[in-house]
KEMI-67482 format. One line per field, with one value per residue: chain; x, y, z of N, C-alpha, C in turn; residue in one letter. Coordinates in nm, 4 decimals. Layout:
// residues N
c <- c(A | ...)
n.X <- c(X | ...)
n.Y <- c(Y | ...)
n.Z <- c(Z | ...)
ca.X <- c(X | ...)
ca.Y <- c(Y | ...)
ca.Z <- c(Z | ...)
c.X <- c(X | ...)
c.Y <- c(Y | ...)
c.Z <- c(Z | ...)
r <- c(a | ...)
//
This chain:
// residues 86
c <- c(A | A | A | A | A | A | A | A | A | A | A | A | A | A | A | A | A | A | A | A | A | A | A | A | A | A | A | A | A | A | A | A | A | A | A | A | A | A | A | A | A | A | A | A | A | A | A | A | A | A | A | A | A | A | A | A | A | A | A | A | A | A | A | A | A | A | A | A | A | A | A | A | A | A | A | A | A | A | A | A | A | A | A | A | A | A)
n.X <- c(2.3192 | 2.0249 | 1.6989 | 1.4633 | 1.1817 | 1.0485 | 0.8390 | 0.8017 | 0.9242 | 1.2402 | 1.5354 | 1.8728 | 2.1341 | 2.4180 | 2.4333 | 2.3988 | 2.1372 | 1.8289 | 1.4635 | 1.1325 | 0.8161 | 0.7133 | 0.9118 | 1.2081 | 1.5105 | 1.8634 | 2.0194 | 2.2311 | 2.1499 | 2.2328 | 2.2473 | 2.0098 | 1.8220 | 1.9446 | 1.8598 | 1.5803 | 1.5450 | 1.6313 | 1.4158 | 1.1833 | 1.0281 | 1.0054 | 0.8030 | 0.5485 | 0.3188 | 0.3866 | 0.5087 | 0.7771 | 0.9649 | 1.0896 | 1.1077 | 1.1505 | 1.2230 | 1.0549 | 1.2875 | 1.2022 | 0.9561 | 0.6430 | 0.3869 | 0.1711 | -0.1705 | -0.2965 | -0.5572 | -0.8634 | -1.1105 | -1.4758 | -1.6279 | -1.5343 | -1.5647 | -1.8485 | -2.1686 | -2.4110 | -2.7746 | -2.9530 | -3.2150 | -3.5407 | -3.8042 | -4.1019 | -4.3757 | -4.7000 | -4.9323 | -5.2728 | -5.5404 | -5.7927 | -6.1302 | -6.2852)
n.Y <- c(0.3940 | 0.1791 | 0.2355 | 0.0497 | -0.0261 | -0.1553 | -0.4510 | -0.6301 | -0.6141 | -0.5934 | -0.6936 | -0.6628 | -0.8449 | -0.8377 | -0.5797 | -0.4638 | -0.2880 | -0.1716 | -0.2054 | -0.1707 | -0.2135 | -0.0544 | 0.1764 | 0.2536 | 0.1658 | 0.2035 | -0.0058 | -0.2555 | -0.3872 | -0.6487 | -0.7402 | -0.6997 | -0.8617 | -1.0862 | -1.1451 | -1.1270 | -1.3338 | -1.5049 | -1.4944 | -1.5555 | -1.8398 | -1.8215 | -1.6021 | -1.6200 | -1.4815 | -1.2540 | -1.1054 | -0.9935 | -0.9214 | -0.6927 | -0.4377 | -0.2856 | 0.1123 | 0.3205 | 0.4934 | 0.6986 | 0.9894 | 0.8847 | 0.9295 | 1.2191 | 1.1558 | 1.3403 | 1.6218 | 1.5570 | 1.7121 | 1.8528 | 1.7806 | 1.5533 | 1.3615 | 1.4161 | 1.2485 | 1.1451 | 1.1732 | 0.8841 | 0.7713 | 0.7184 | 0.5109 | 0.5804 | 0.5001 | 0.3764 | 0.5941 | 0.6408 | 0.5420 | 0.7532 | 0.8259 | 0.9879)
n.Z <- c(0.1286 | 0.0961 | 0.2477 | 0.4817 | 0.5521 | 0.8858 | 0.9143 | 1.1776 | 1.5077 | 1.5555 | 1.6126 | 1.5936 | 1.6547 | 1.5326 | 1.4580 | 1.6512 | 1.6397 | 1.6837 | 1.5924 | 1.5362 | 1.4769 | 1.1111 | 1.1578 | 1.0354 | 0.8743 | 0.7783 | 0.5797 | 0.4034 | 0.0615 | 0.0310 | 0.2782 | 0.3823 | 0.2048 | 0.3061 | 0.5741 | 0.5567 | 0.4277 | 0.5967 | 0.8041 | 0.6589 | 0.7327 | 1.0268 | 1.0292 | 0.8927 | 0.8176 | 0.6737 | 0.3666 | 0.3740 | 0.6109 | 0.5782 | 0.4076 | 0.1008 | 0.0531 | -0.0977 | -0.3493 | -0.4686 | -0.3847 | -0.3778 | -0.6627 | -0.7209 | -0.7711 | -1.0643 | -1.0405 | -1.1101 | -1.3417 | -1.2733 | -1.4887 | -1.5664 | -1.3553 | -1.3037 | -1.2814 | -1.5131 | -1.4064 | -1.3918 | -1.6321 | -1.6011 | -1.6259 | -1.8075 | -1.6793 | -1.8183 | -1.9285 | -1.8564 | -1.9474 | -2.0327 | -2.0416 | -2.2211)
ca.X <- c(2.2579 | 1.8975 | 1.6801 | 1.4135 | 1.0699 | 1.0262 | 0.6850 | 0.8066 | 0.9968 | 1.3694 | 1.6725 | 2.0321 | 2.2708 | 2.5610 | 2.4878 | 2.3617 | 2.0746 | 1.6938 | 1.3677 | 0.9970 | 0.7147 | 0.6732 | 1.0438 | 1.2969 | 1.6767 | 1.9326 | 2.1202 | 2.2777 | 2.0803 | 2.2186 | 2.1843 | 1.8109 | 1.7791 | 2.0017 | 1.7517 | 1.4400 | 1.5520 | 1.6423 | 1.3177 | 1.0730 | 0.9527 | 0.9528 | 0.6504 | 0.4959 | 0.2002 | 0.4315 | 0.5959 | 0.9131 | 1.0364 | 1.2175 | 1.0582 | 1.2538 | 1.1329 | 1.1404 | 1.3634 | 1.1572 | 0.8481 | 0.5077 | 0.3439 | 0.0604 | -0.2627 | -0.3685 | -0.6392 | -0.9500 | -1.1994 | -1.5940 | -1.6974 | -1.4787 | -1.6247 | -2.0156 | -2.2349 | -2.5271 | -2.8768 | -3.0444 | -3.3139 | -3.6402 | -3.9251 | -4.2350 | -4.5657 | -4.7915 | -5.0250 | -5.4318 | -5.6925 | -5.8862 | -6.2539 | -6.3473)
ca.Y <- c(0.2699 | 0.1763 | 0.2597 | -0.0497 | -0.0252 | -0.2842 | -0.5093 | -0.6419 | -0.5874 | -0.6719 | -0.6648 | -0.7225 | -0.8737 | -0.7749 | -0.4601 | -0.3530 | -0.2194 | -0.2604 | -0.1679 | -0.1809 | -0.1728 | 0.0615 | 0.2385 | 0.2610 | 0.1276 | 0.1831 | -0.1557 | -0.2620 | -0.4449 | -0.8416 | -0.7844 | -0.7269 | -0.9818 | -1.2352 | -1.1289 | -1.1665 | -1.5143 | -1.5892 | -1.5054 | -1.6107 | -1.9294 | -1.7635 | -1.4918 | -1.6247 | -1.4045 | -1.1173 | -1.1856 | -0.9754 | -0.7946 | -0.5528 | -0.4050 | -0.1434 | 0.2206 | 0.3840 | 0.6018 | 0.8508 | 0.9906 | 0.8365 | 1.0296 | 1.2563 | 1.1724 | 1.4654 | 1.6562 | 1.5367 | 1.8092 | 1.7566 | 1.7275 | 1.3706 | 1.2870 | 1.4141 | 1.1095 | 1.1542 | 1.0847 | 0.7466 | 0.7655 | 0.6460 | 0.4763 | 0.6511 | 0.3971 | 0.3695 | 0.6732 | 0.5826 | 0.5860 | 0.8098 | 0.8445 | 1.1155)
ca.Z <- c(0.1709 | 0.1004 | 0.3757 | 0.4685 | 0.6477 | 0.9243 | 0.9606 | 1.2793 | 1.5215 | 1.5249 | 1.6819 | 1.4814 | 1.7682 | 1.4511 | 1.4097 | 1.7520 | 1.6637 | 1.6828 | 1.4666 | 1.5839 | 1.3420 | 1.0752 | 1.1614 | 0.9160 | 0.9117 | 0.6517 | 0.5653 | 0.2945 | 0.0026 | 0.0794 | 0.4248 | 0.4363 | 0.1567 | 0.3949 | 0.6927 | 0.4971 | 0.4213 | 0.7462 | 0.9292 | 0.6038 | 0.7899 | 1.1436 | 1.0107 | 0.7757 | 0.7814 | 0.5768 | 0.2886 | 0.4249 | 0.7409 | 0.5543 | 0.3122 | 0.0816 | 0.0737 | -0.2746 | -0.3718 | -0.5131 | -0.3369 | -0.4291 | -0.7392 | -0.6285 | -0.8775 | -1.0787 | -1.0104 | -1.1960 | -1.3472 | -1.2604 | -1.5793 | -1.5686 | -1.2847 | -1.3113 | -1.3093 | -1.5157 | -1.3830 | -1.4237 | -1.7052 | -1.5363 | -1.6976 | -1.6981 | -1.6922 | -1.9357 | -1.8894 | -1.7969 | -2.0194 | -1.9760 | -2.1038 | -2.2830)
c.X <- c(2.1064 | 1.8313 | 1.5029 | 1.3107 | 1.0510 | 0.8251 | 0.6858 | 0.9279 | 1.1019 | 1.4936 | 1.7941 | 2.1569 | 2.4025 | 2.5663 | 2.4485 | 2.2440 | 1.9087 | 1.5889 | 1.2250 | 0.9050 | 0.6911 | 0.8392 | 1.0963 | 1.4160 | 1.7576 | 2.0531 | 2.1808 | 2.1779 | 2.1092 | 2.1922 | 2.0687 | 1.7705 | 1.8155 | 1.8531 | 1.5974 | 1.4483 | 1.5225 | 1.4979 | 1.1848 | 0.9877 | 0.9262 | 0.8121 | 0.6652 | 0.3325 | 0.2605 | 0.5319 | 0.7299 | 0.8970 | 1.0663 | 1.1749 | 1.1223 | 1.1729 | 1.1529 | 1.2360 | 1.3116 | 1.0091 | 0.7012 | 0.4752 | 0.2651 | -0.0660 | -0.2858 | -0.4965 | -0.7272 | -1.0714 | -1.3345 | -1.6093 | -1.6544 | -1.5578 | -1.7586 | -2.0551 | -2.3852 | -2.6455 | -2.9289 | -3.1678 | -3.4314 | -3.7313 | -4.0503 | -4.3253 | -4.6457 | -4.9429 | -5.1628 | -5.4842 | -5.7592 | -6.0427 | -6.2539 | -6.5395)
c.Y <- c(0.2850 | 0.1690 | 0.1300 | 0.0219 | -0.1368 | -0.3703 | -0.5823 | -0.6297 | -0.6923 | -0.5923 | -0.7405 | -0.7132 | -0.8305 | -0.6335 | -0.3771 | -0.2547 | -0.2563 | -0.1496 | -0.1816 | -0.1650 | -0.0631 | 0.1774 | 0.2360 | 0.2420 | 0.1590 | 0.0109 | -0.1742 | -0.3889 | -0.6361 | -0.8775 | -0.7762 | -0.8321 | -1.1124 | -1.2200 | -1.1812 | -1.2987 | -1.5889 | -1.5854 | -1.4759 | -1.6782 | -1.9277 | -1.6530 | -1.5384 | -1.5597 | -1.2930 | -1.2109 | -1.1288 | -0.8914 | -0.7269 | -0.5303 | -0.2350 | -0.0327 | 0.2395 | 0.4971 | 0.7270 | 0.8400 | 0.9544 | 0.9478 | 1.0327 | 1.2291 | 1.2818 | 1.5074 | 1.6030 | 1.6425 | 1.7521 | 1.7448 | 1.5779 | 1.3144 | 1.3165 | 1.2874 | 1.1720 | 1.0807 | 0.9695 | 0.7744 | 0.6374 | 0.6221 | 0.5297 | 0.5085 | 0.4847 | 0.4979 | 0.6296 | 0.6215 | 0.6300 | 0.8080 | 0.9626 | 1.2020)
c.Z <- c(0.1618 | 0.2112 | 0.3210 | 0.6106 | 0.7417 | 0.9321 | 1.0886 | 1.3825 | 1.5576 | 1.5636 | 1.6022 | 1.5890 | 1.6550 | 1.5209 | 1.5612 | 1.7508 | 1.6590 | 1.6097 | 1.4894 | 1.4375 | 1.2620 | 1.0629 | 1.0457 | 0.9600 | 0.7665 | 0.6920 | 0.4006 | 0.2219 | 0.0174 | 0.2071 | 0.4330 | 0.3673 | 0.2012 | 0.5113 | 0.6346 | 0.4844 | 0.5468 | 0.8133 | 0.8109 | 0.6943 | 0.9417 | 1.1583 | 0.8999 | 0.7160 | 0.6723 | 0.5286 | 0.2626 | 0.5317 | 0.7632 | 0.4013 | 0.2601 | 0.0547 | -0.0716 | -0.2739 | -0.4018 | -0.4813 | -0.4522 | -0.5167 | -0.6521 | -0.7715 | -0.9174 | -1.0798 | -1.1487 | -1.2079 | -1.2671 | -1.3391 | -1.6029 | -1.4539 | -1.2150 | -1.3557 | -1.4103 | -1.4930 | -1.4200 | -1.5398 | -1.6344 | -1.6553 | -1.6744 | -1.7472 | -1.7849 | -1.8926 | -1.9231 | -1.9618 | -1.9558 | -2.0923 | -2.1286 | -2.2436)
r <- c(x | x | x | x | x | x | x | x | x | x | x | x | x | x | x | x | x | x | x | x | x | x | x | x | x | x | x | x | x | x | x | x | x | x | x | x | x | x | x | x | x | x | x | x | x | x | x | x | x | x | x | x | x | x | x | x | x | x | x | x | x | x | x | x | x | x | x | x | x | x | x | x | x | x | x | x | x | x | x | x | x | x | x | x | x | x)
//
């Protein structure tokens, strides 16, 4: 069973069980997509309640050398050097 993150909390008089923010539940994939339906237009600040986890852990970026990410200096302008008298 796919396991689902909650964004608020929630209680499932079925199944007996309840879910606070952030937690995790396993459910089955039409039931969270029935639930999400159901309580769209009750929060409508999030655009679900039950949000699915992935299956496979987040990549990690690979390390970037410095030479990729050395900035080189700004090139300044020099001013017009003086006249001078001789």
């Amino acid at each position: 069973m796919p396991q689902y993150k909650a964004t608020k909390n929630l209680f499932f008089k079925s199944l007996k069980k309840s879910v606070m923010v952030d937690e995790t539940i396993e459910l089955d994939k039409e039931y969270a997509d029935h639930v999400n339906a159901d309580l769209a237009k009750a929060f409508p600040d999030v655009e679900k309640v039950l949000v699915p986890l992935e299956e496979e852990p987040e990549s990690v970026p690979e390390e970037v050398s410095e030479e990729e990410t050395a900035v080189e200096p700004k090139k300044t302008r020099r001013g017009k050097k003086a006249k001078t008298e001789e």
